[in-house]
Each structure stands twice: as C-alpha cells, then as structure tokens.
C-alpha positions in Angstrom: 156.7 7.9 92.2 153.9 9.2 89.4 150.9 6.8 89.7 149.8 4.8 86.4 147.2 6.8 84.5 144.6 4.1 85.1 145.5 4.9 89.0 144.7 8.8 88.3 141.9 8.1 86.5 140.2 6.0 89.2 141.6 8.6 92.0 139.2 11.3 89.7 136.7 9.0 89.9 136.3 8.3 93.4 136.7 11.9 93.6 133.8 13.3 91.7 131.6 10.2 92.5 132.1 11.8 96.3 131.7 15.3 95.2 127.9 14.3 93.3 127.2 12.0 96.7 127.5 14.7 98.5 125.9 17.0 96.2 122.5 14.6 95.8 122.2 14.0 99.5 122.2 17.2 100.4 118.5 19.2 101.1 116.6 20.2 98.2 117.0 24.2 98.0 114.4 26.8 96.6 116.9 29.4 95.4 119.9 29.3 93.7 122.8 29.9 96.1 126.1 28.5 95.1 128.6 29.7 92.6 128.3 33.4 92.5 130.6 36.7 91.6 130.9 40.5 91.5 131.2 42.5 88.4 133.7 45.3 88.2 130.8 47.5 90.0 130.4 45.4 92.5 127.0 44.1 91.4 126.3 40.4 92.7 125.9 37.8 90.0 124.9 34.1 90.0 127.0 31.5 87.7 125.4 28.2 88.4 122.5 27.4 90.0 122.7 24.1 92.5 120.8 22.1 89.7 123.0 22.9 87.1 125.6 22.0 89.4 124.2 19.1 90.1 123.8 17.9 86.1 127.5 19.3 85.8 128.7 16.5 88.9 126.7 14.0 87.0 128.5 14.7 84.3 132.3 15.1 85.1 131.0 11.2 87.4 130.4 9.4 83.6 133.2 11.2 82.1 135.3 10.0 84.9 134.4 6.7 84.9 134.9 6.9 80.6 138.6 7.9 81.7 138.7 4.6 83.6 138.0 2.4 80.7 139.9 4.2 78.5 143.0 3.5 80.7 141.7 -0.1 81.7 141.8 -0.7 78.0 145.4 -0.5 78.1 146.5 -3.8 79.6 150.4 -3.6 79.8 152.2 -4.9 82.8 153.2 -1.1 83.8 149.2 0.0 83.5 148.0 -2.7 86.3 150.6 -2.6 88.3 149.7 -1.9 91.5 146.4 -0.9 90.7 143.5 -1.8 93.0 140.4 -3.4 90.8 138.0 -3.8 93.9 138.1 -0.4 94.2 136.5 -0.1 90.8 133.9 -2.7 91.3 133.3 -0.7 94.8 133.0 2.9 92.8 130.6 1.5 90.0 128.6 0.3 93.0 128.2 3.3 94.5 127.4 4.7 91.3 124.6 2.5 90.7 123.2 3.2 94.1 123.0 6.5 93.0 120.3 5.7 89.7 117.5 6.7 91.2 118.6 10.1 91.7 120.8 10.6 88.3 117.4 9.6 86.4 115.8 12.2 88.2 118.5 15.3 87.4 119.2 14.7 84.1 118.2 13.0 80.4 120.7 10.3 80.0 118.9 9.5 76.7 119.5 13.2 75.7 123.2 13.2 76.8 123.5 9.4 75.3 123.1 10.9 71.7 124.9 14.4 71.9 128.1 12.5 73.4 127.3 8.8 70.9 128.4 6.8 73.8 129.1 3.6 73.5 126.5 0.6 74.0 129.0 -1.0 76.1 129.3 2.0 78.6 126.5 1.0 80.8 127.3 4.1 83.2 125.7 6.1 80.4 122.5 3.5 80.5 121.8 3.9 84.4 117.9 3.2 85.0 115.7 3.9 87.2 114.5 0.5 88.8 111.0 1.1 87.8 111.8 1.8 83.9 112.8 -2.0 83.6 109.2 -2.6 83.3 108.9 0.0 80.9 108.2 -2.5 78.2 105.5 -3.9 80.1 103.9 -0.7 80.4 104.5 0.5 77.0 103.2 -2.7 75.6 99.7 -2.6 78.1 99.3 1.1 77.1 99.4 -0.4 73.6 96.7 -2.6 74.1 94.2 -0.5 76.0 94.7 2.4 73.2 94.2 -0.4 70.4 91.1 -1.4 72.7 89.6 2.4 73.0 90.1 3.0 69.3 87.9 -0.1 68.8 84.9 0.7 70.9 85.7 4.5 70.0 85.1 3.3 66.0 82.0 1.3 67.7 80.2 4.3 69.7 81.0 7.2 67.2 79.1 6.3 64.4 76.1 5.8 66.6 76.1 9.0 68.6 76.4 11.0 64.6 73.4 9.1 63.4 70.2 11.8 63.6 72.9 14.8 63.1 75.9 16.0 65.6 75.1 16.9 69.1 77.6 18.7 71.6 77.9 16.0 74.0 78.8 13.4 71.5 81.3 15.5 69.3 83.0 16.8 72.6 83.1 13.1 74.1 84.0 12.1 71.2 86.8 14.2 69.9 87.9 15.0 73.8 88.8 11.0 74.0 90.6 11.0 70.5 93.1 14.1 71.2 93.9 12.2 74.5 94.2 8.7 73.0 96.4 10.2 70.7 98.8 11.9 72.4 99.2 10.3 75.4 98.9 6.6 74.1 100.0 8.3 70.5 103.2 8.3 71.4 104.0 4.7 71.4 103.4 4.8 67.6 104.8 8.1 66.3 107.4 10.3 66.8 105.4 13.7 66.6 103.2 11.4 69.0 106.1 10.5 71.1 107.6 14.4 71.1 103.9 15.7 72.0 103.3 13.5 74.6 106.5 14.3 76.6 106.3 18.0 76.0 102.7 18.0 77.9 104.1 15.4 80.3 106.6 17.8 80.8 104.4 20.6 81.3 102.9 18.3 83.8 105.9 18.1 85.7 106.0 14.3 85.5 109.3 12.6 86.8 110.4 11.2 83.6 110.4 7.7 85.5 106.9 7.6 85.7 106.3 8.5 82.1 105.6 5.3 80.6 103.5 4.3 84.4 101.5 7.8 83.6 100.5 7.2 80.1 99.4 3.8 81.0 97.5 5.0 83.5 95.7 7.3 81.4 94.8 5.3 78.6 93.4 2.7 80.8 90.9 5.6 82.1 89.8 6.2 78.6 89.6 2.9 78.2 87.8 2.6 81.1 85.7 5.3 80.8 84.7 4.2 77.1 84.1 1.2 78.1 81.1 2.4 80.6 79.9 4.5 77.8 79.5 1.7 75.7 78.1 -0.6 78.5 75.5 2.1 79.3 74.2 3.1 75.8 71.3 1.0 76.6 70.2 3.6 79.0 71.8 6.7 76.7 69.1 5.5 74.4 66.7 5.6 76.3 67.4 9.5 77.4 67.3 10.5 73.3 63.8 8.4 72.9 62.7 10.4 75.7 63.5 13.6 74.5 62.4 12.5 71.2 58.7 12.3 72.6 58.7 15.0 74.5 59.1 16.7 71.0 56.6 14.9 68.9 53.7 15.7 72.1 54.2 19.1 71.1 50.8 20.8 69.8 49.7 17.2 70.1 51.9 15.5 67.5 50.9 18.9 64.8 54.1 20.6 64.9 56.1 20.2 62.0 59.7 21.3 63.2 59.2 19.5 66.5 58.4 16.4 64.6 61.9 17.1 62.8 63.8 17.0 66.0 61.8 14.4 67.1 62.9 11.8 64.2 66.6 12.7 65.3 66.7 11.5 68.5 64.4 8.3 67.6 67.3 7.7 64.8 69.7 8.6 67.5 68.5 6.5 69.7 67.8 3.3 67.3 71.2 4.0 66.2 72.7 3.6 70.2 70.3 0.6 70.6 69.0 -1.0 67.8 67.3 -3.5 69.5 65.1 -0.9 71.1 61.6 -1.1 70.4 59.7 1.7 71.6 61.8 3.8 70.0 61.6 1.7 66.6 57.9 1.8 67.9 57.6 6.1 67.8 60.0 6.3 64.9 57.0 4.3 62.8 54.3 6.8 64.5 56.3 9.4 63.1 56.1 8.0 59.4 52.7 7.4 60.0 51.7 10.3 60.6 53.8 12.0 57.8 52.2 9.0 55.7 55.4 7.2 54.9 53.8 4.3 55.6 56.3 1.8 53.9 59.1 3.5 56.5 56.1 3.3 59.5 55.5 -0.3 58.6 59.6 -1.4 58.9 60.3 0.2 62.1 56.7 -1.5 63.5 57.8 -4.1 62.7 60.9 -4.5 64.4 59.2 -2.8 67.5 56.8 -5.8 67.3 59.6 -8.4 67.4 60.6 -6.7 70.8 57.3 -7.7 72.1 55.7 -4.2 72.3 52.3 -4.8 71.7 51.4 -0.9 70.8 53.5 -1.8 67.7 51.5 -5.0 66.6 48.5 -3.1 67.0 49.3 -0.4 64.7 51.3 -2.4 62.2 47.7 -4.4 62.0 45.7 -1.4 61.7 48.2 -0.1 58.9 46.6 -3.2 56.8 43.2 -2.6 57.7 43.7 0.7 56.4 44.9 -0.7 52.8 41.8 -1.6 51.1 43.8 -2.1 47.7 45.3 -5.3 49.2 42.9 -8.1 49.1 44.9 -10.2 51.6 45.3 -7.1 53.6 42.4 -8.0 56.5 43.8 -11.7 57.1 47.5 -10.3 57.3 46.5 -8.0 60.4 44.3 -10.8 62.0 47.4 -13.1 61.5 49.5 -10.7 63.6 46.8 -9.9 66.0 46.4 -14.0 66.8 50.2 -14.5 66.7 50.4 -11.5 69.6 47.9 -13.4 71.3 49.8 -16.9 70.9 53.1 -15.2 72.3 52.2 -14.0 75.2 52.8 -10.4 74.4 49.3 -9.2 74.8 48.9 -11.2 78.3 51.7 -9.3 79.3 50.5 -5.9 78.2 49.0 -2.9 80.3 45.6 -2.7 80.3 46.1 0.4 77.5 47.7 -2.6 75.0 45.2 -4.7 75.5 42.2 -2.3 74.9 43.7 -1.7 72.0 44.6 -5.1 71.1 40.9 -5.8 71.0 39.5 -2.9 69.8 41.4 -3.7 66.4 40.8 -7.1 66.6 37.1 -6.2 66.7 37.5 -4.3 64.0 39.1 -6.6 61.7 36.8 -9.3 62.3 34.0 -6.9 61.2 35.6 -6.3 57.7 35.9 -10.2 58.0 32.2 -10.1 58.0 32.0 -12.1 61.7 30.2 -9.9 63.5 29.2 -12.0 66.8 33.1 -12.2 67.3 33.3 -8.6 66.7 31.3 -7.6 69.0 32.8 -10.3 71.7 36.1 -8.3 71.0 34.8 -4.9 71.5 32.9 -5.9 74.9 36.3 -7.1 76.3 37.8 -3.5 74.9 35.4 -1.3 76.7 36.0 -3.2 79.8 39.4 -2.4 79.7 39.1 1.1 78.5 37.5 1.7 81.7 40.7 0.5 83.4 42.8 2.7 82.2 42.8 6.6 83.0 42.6 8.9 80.1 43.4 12.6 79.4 40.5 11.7 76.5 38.3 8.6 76.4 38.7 7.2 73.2 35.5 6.9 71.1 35.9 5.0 68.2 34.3 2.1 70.3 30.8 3.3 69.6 31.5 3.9 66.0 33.1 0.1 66.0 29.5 -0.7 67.7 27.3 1.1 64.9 29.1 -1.1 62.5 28.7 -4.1 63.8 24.6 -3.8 64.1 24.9 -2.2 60.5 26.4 -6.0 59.5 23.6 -7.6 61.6 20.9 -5.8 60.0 19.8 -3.9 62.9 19.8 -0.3 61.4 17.4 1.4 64.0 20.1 0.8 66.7 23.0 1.1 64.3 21.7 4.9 63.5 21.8 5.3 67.2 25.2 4.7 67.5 26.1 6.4 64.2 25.0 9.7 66.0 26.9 8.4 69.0 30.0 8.4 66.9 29.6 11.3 65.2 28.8 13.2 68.1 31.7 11.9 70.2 34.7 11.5 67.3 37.5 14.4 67.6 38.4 14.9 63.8 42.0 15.6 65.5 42.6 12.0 66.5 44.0 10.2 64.2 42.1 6.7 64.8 38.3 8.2 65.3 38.7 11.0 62.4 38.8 7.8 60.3 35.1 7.2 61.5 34.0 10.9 61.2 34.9 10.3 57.4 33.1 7.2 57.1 30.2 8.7 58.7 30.4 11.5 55.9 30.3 8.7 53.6 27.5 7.0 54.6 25.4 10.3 54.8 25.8 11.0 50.7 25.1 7.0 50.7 22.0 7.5 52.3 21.0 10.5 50.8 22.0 9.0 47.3 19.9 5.9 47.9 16.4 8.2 48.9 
C-alpha cells in the first residue's frame, strides 16, 4: 500500500533530521575529508568539504520539514489517515534541540531572504537561546553609545582649545571610528554591514554579536567616562608643561611663551575652575602687557582662593596711575584676601607678598606708619622662604617710606640700597630702578 504524501514527507524528515544529528555531533575536523572523486587521470579531487556538508543537511532538514506543511495543509480524510502527528511534534523537538548548533553553521537570516520564507515557518526562525535577549542588548548598546557621544561632544572641544595635540586627536578620533562602527550599526545600514564584516573578520560567533558590541561600547563608555572624571588632573599635566615653557630664559623667550599660552588655554579649557592656571595665563598677558586679558584671568584665579593672583591683580592697579580710584581698588582686594581667609592660608611666599604690596599701597595712600608695619611683617617672612634670588624691592619700599616721613638722610641710604640691589630683569624691582632714574633728574633739576 503507497503511504499518504504527508506520511513520505515526514519519513524524509525524520530522515535527514537523523542524517544532520549525526552530522553535528560528530568531532570537529581540520581538513576536509568527505565527498571526494578521481578525474579521468586519476587525480584525487574534493567536492564538499564537511562544513558545506554540514549547511547542505541543514538545509535539505528545513526543506523537509516545508514538505511537511505543505502536505499537512492538505486536510482530506485520505491525507490523515493513518498518519502519526506525535511523531511530528517529536521531530520539531528534536529540531529545536538542535538551535544552538544550526545558528552556529549557517545564516538563517541570509537563507530567510534568498528562499522569502514564510513568517509562519518558524523552522526558518530557529534562535540561539542567547539572541532572545538581543533586544536588550541592542537597546543597552544604544544607550551607552548615545552616552559616549555625549561626554565625547563634552571632552573634544576642550582637548582642541590651545591648538590640536596627538594624544587628543588620536583619543579622540580612535573612540569615534569605534563608536561608530561597532555601536554604529544599530543606527545605519553601512553601520550595520561594517560592523559585521569586522566582527566577522574577528571571528565572532554570530550569537554573540549583539553581546560583543555591547560589550565594547560599554568600554568606550567606560573608558570616556574616566577621561572625563580625570580631566581635573589632565589639566594639571598641560599647566605643568605650560610652566616649564614660560621658565625658559627666565620668562624672555618669545616662542616658548607661545607654547606656553597653549597649554594654559588647554588646560583652562579641561578645567575652567582651575586657578593657577587662570593664575599663569594672566602672568603671561602681563608680561606681553595685555593687561585687560592679565586682569580677567587674575581675576578668576583670585576667586579660587590663590593668593599669588590677588596680589598681582592689586599691583596691576597700583601700576595705573591714570585711575584715580586705582590705589583704593587694590587695597580693597588686599583687605577682602585678608577677610577670607586666603592669605592665612597661604605659604609663607603669598604672604610676603601679600604684605609687601599692601605696604606699598598704603604708601601711595600717604599712611606711612602702616606702611612700614606692613613691610616689617614682609621681611620677616621673606626670610622664611628659600630663594634662588632674594627679592629686593623691600629696601626700595623702605626708602620711600622715610622719603614720605621726611627723613631724607636715611631715605638716600636706602635709595642707594635699592639701586644697588634692583635686577633691571625682574619685573617688580626694575619698576624701582626706573623710579630711582626719576628721582635722580628730580634732584638734579631741583639744584
């Protein structure tokens, strides 16, 4: 008696479902070995290799089981007759027990498209157990790319500021290329085909695609993420450098001085709350005389409690002799350093210098015994502190302040003190060396 065609088709389907279990438990091989052939010359050729023959089981398995639908679609009383359905429940088990492996072999995806199987044909959809979390992972990888794109558009800007430098542009761009093809391809198609060409390059199981991607993104995220948590300290390597620049021929080298104002920018632009490099950035302009630019970045320095800045923010409007209100304005911030608690909390340096200006700003005031109260207190200190120069402009301070009490026997003492002492290449005491010059043609005028 001929068996009913949905009897054959399920006998062909137990068969090649045993043919590919037998095929995909047996040991891996290294070569290819199975069906081979001679040519007329009796030269040994190979036809299939065992992972082609593999694909091909796979294949004739889902074809087989299409043959079973198509002839369970038929439901006359001659089709079902005496046809066994457990069987088929039994077969599609066994079939489904063999996901893991299938995924492995072949591209269902691929094969979904060149054959347009049906949605319904869930032998064509077999998944490996971990790729029902693939929306999960696709949805975190996502996230962390949207996240590393932020802090990328966050830290970028700041690294350019000053100019380019190699570590920045290759951090920079390295991160970008690998955000965007290995979280890319969530978005984009030529994202998408990029990212599983290099996956595939990688040899990556095609199950752990989605698991891989995430897991790289998170370390860019990750790795970002430190970068920005530590720019604090990446400032304080480009202020560094930045000073190391500037101290060249003592502060007189003009292309040093150049680099030098990078990195400060650099550095401001990585931390802008950081004041000693807002701090050299306005000795920089002082010294090139941009003294509205010096005066800004003092400023700020100031507000981060360095002292150093107060000081020469003060000494910038003792300097201004065209602003009548200039004297009052540096006493003001000298006082409200005072009132803070900035200068108590100084080095000894700060604080010498904190008084020295003071000193000298009550001596344009005209209060001389408070002057010299100031300047005692400085020279105390300057003796504190170690030197690669002792400053000077202490004794020049003192000839100025017996000047304004009348004592000019002493105060020509101390002029000569000054003059003899003063180093016309600091910046503070060649200030004195021109007032001394000044008073000489004064002198010499009045006689």
């Amino acid at each position: 008696m001929t068996a009913s065609p949905l009897n054959q088709a399920i006998e062909n389907y137990a068969k090649k479902l045993q043919e590919l279990e037998n095929q995909l438990l047996a040991p891996e091989k290294t070569i290819d070995k199975l069906t081979t052939a001679k040519t007329a010359d009796g030269k040994r050729i190979i036809s299939e290799t065992e992972n082609e023959l593999r694909k091909k089981l796979i294949l004739d398995v889902l074809v087989a089981r299409d043959a079973v639908d198509a002839a369970l679609a038929d439901k006359s009383l001659d089709s079902i007759k005496d046809v066994d359905f457990t069987r088929v429940i039994e077969l599609d088990s066994r079939l489904k027990q063999q996901a893991k492996l299938i995924t492995k072999k072949v591209d269902l995806e691929q094969w979904r498209k060149s054959l347009n199987s049906s949605a319904e044909a869930w032998w064509w959809f077999l998944t490996h157990k971990w790729d029902r979390l693939d929306w999960l992972w696709s949805s975190s990888t996502l996230i962390c790319m949207t996240l590393s794109f932020s802090l990328l558009a966050d830290i970028a800007p700041r690294f350019w500021a000053g100019g380019p430098t190699t570590l920045g542009a290759f951090a920079i761009i390295g991160s970008s290329v690998l955000n965007l093809i290995v979280g890319g391809g969530v978005l984009t198609q030529t994202g998408r085909e990029a990212k599983e060409h290099l996956l595939e390059k990688l040899k990556i199981p095609k199950h752990w695609w989605k698991e891989f991607s995430l897991g790289v993104t998170f370390l860019l995220f990750i790795g970002l993420a430190s970068v920005h948590l530590h720019l604090p300290e990446i400032a304080v390597l480009y202020n560094e450098r930045g000073k190391k620049q500037a101290e060249v021929d003592k502060g007189w080298n003009s292309k040093k001085l150049a680099s030098a104002e990078s990195n400060f920018k650099r550095a401001i632009a990585i931390n802008p709350d950081y004041a000693e490099a807002h701090y050299n950035l306005g000795w920089l302009y002082e010294r090139r005389q941009d003294l509205s630019d010096a005066r800004t970045h003092y400023k700020i320095a100031m507000q981060g409690g360095l002292v150093s800045a107060r000081v020469r923010l003060a000494r910038l409007y003792l300097l201004d002799e065209k602003e009548p209100t200039s004297v009052n304005t540096a006493v003001a911030l000298l006082i409200e350093g005072w009132g803070s608690g900035d200068v108590n909390n100084a080095t000894a340096q700060e604080q010498y210098l904190w008084h020295k200006t003071l000193s000298w700003a009550r001596i344009k005031q005209e209060r001389y015994d408070e002057a010299f109260e100031q300047l005692e207190i400085a020279k105390e200190l300057r003796d504190e502190v170690t030197w690669d120069r002792i400053p000077r402009d202490s004794e020049c301070l003192t000839a100025m302040i017996l000047e304004g009490q009348g004592k000019q026997k002493d105060a020509n003492t101390q002029w000569q003190q000054c003059k003899e002492l003063a180093s016309q290449f600091d910046p503070d005491e060649d200030i004195w060396i021109t007032k001394i010059q000044q008073r000489s043609k004064k002198l010499k005028g009045e006689r």
